[in-house]
C-alpha positions in Angstrom: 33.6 77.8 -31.6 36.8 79.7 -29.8 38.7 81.0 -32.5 41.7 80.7 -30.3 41.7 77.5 -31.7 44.4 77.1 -34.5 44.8 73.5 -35.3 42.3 72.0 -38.1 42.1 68.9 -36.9 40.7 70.1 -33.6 38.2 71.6 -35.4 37.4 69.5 -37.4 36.9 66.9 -34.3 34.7 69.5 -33.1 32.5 70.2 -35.6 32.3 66.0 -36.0 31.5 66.0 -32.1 28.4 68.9 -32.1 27.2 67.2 -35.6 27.9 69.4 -38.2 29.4 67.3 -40.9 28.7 69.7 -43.8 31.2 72.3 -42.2 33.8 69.5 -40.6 34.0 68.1 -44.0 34.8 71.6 -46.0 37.3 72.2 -43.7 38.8 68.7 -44.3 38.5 69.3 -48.0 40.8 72.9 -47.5 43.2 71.3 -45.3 46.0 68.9 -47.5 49.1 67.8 -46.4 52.0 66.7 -48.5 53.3 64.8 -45.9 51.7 61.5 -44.9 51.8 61.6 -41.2 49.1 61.1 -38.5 47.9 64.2 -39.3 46.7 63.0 -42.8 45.4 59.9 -41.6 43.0 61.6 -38.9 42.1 64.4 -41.9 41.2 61.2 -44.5 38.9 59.3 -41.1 37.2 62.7 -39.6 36.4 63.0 -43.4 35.2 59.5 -43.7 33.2 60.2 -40.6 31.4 63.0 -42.2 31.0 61.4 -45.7 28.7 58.8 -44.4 27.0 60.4 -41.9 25.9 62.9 -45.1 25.3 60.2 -46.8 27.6 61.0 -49.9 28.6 57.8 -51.4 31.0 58.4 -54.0 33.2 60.4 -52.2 33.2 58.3 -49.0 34.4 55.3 -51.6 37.5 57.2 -53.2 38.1 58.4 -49.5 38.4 54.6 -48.2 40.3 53.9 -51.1 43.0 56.8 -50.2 43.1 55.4 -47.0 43.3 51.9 -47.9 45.9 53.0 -50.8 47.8 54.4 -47.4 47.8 51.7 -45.5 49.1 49.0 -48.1 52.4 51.6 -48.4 52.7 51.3 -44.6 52.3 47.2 -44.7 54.7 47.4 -47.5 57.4 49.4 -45.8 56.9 47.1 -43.1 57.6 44.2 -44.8 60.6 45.3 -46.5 61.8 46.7 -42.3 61.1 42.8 -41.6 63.3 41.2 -43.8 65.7 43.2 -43.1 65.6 42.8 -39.5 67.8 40.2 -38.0 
């Protein structure tokens, strides 16, 4: 790959698009993020994508429970933005 390439998540896509889960995922695993933007979401599925396409169970399932962890914050938020909204 071009190593002009700076942003993870391009990589990672990458690596996910020419099949080589094994090196998309262990650059998933070395990027974090304290901040829960897109960016995190699209880290936490390109990892899901590799996780079962390797076939490694256990970590796919605590994966899909970050992300589903995630999204009841955001349904949360939104209700509290809803009741609010007038």
């Amino acid at each position: 790959m071009d190593n002009k390439v700076k942003n993870p998540l391009f990589k990672i896509m990458y690596l996910i698009l020419n099949e080589e889960y094994e090196e998309a995922l262990e650059l998933s695993k070395k990027v974090t993020s304290q901040q829960k933007d897109i960016g995190y979401v699209m880290r936490l599925y390109y990892r899901i994508i590799c996780l079962e396409h390797l076939e490694k169970e256990n970590e796919l399932n605590d994966c899909i429970n970050e992300m589903v962890e995630f999204n009841d914050q955001i349904h949360y938020v939104k209700e509290i933005k809803d009741k609010y909204k007038k």
